[in-house]
C-alpha positions as CSV (number, residue, x, y, z in Angstrom):
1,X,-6.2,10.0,-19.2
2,X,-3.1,11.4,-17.5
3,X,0.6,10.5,-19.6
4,X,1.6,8.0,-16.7
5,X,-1.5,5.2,-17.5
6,X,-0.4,4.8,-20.8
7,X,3.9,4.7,-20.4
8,X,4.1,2.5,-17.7
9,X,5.6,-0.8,-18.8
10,X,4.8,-3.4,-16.4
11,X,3.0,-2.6,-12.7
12,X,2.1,-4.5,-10.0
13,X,-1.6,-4.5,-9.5
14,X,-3.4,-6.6,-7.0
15,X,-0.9,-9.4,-6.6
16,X,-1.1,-9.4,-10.5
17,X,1.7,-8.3,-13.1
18,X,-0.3,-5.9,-16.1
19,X,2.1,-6.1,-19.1
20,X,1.3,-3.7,-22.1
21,X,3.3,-3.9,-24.8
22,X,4.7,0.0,-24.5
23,X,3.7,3.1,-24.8
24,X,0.2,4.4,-25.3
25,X,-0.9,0.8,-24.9
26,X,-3.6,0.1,-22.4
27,X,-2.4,-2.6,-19.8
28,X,-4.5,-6.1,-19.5
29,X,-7.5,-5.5,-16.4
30,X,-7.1,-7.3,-13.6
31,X,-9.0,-7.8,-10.0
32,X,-11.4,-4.8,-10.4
33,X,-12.7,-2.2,-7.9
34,X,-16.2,-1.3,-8.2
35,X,-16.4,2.8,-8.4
36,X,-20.4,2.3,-8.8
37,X,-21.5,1.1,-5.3
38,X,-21.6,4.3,-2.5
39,X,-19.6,4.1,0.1
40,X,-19.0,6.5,2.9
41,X,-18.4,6.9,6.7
42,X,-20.9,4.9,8.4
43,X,-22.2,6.1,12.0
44,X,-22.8,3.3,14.6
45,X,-25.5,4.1,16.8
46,X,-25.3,3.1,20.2
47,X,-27.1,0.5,20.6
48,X,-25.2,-1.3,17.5
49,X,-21.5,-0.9,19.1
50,X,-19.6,-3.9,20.3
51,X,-19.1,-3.6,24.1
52,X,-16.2,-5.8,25.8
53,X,-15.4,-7.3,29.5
54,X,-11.8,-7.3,30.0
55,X,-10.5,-9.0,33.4
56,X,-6.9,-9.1,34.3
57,X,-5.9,-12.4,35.5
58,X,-2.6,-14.3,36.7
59,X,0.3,-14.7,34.6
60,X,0.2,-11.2,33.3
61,X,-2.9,-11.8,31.1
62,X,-5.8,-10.0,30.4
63,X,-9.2,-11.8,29.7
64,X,-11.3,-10.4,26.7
65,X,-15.1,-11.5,25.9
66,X,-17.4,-9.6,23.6
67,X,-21.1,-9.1,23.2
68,X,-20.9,-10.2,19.7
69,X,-19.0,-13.1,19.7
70,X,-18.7,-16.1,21.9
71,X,-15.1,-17.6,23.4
72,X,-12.2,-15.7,25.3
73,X,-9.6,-13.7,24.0
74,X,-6.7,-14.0,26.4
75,X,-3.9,-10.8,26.1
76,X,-0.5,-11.1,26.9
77,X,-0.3,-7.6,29.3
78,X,3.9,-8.8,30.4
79,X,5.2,-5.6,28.5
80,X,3.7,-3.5,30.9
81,X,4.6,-5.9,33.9
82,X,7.0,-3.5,35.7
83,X,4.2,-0.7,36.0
84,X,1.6,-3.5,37.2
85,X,4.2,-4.6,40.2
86,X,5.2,-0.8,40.1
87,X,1.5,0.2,41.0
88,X,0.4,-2.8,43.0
89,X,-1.7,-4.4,40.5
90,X,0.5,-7.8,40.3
91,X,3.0,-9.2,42.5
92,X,6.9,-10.3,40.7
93,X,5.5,-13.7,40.5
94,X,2.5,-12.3,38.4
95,X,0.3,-13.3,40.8
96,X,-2.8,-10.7,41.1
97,X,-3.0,-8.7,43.7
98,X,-6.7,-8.0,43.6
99,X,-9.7,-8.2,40.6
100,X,-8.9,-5.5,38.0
101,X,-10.9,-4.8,35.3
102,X,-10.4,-2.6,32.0
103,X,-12.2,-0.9,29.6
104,X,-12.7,-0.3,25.7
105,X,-13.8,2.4,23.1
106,X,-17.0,3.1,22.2
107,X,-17.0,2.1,18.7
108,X,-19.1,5.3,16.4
109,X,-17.8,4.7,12.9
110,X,-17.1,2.3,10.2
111,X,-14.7,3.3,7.3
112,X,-15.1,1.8,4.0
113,X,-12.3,-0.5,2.0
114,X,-11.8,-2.8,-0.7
115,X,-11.4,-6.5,-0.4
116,X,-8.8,-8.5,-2.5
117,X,-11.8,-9.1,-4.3
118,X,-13.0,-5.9,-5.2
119,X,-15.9,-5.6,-2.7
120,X,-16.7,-3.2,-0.2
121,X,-16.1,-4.1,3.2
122,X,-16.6,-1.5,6.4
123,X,-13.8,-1.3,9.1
124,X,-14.2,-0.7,13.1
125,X,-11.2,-0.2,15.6
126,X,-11.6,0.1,19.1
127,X,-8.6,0.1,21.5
128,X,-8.8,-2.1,24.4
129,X,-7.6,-0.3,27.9
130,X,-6.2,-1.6,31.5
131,X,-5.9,0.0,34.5
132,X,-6.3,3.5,32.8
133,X,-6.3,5.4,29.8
134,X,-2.7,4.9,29.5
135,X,-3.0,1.4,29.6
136,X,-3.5,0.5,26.1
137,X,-3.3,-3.5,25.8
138,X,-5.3,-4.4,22.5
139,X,-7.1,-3.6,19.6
140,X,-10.6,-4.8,18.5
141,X,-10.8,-4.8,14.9
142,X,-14.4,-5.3,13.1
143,X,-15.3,-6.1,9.6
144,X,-18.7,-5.2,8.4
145,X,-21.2,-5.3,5.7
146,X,-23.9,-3.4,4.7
147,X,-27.4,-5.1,4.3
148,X,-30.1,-2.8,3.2
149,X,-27.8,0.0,4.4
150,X,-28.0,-1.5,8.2
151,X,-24.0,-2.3,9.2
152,X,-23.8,-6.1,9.5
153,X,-21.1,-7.4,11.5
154,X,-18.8,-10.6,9.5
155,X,-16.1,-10.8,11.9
156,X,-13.9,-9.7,14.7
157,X,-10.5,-9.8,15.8
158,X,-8.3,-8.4,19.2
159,X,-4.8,-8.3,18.5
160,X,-1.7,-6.4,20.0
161,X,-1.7,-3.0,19.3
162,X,0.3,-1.6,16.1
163,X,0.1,2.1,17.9
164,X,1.7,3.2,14.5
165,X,-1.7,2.0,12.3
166,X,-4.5,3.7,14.7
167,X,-6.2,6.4,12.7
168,X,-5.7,10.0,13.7
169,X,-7.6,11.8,17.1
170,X,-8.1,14.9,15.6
171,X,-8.8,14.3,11.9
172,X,-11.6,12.2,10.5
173,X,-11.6,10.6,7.6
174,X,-13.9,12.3,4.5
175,X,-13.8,15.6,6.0
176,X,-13.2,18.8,4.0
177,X,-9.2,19.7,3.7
178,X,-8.5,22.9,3.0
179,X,-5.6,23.3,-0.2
180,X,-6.0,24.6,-3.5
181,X,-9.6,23.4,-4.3
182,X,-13.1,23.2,-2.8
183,X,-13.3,19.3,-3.2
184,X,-10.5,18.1,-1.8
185,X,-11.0,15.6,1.2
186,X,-9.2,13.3,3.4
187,X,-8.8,10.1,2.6
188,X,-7.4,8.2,5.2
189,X,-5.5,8.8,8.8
190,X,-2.2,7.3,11.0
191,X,-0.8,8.7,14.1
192,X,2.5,7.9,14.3
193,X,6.1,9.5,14.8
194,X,7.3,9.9,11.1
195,X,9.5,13.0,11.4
196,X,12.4,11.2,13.6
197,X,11.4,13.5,16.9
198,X,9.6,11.3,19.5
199,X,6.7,13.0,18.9
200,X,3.5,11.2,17.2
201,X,2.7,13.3,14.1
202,X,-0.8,13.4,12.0
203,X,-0.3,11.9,8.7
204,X,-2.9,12.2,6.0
205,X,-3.9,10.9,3.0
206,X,-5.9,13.5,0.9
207,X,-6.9,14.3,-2.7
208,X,-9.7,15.6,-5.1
209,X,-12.8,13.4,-5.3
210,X,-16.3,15.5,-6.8
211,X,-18.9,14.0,-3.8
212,X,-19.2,12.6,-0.5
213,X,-18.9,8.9,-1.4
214,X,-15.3,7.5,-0.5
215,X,-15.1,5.2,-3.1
216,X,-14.9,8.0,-5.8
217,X,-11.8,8.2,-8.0
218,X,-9.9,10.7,-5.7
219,X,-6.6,12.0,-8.0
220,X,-3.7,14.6,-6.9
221,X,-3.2,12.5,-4.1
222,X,-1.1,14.3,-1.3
223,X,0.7,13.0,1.7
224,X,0.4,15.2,4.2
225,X,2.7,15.5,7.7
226,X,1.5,17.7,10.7
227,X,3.8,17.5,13.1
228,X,3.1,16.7,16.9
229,X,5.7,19.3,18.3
230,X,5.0,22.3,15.8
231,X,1.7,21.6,14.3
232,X,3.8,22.6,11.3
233,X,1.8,21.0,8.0
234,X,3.8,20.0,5.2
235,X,2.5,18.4,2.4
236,X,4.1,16.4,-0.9
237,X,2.9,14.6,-3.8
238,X,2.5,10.7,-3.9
239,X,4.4,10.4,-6.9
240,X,3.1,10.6,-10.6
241,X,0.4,7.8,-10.0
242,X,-1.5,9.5,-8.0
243,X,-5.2,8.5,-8.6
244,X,-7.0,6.1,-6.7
245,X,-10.6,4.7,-5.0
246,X,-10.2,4.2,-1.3
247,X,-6.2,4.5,-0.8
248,X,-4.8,3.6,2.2
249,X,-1.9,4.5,4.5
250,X,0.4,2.0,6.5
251,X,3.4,3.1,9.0
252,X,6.3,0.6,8.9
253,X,10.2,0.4,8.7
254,X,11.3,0.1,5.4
255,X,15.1,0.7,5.5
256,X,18.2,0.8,8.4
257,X,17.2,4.4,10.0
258,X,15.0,4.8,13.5
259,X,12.4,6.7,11.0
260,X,9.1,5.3,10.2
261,X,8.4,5.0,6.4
262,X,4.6,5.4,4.7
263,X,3.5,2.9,2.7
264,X,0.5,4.2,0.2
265,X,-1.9,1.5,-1.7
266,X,-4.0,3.1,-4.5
267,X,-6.3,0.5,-5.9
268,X,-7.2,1.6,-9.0
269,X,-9.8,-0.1,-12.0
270,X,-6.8,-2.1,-12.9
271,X,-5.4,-3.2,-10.1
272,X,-3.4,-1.4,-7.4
273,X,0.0,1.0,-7.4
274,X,1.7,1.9,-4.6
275,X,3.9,4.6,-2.8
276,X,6.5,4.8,-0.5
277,X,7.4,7.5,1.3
278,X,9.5,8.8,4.0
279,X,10.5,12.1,5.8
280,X,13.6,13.8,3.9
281,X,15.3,17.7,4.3
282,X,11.9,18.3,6.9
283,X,9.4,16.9,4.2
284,X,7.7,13.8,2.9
285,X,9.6,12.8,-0.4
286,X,9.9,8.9,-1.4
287,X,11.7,6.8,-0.4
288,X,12.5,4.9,-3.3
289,X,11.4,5.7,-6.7
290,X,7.6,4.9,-7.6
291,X,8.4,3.3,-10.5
292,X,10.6,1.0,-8.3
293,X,8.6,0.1,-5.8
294,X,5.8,-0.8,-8.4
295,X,8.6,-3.0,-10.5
296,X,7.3,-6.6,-9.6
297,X,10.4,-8.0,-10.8
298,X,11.8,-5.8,-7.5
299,X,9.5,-6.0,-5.2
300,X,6.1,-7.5,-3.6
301,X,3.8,-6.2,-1.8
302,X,2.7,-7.5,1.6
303,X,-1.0,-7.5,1.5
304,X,-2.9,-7.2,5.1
305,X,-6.0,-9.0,6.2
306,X,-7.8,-6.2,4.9
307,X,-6.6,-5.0,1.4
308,X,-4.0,-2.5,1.6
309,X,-0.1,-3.7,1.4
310,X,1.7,-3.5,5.2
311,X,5.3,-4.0,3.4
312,X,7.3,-4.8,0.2
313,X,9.5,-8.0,-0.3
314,X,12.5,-7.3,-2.3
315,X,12.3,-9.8,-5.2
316,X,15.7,-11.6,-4.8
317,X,17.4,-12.2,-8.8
318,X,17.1,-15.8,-9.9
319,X,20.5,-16.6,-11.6
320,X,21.4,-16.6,-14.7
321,X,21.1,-20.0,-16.6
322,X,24.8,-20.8,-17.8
């Protein structure tokens, strides 16, 4: 067992504090992942994808319906109202100038995560167009389940876009990477601008794992940045907890400058660690000390709908008794 699971003092796992009493003491388990069950990239075949009828209405709304679900999602589309009137698809007034319809992604994979539970859950994104493939107006997020390895679908959602969170378009997830060993493998995907230039870059998640199951403990954990405008690829350590099953990336804004920050949840057989990271000197480096950001008397994590943290609360001192 590497030096850093035994010297860590108190870490914020799972919404749960693991106190050990110093060093070379084992901390106390908490919400536990299960490392047993396989779990990899699950193919949708055709017949199995979620289609969608958008409509564009008055009002600067879009109309969404599903052929898995019953009810009406209604999108707010006014962000985009200048190139509607622009383009003669709505009046000012946002009255419609004639029926529009838009279009969605075919959905062909599901990518495996863990539950606050510990559980294994599947995840499908498909982005919701307009007018055109420029058009973007929603996401359609899918949970799923796997019953007698058939993809069960628990659940769907269609939410505004976060652009920042879609997975890359040129890298999939639990392919080969090539670095200093055979098995290493990417873990998980954003596209997003996080080197300050206006141009989205691929960031990457990768590390060792010894077979094709995701939810195999995956250690040396890299962050890795290839940038939109060079195709430059630089790469950095996540810090010196940097083993995991099924880590996941999130983009956000964690300080006061125009740069987006990575956010890295590791759940782990004890709970969870986190990274943060940012781009510094043309490089990913962190953006506050991992020991820091996994203080819990310093900070919170956010936890998303679907297991991994989307932002840190700074724990705010109680005062001293007098």
């Amino acid at each position: 067992m590497k030096a850093w699971c035994k010297t860590v003092s108190a870490v914020l796992c799972g919404g749960a504090i693991l106190l050990t009493a110093g060093p070379n003491v084992e901390p106390v388990h908490a919400k536990t992942v299960n490392p047993q069950a396989f779990a990899t990239v699950v193919r949708i075949q055709p017949q199995q994808s979620i289609m969608f009828q958008i409509t564009f209405v008055d009002g600067f709304r879009a109309q969404v319906t599903s052929s898995h679900f019953k009810g009406v999602t209604t999108v707010n589309v006014s962000p985009n109202k200048d190139g509607y009137v622009k383009y003669g698809v709505y009046q000012a007034n946002g009255k419609l100038r004639k029926p529009i319809t838009g279009f969605a992604e075919k959905l062909v994979q599901l990518v495996p995560y863990y539950e606050a539970d510990g559980s294994i859950r599947y995840l499908g994104r498909q982005t919701l167009w307009g007018v055109d493939g420029y058009d973007r107006i929603a996401v359609a997020t899918s949970v799923w389940t796997l019953v007698n390895q058939k993809p069960q679908l628990v659940g769907l959602t269609i939410d505004k876009g976060d652009w920042d969170n879609m997975p890359s378009p040129d890298v999939d997830v639990n392919t080969g990477f090539s670095m200093d060993k055979d098995s290493t493998f990417v873990l998980d995907t954003r596209y997003a601008d996080v080197t300050g230039d206006g141009v989205r870059d691929h960031v990457l998640l990768v590390g060792h794992k010894m077979g094709a199951s995701m939810n195999l403990l995956a250690d040396d954990l890299r962050l890795v940045v290839r940038e939109g405008k060079t195709n430059q690829q630089t790469y950095a350590s996540v810090g010196q907890w940097d083993q995991a099953y099924l880590p996941k990336l999130h983009i956000g804004r964690y300080n006061q400058d125009s740069v987006n920050d990575i956010l890295i949840t590791m759940p782990t057989e004890t709970g969870k660690v986190y990274s943060l990271m940012t781009w510094k000197g043309n490089r990913p480096a962190a953006l506050i000390d991992q020991k820091t950001v996994n203080n819990p008397a310093v900070y919170q994590p956010v936890i998303g709908r679907h297991g991994e943290a989307v932002g840190l609360h700074k724990v705010t001192p109680k005062p001293k008794q007098k």
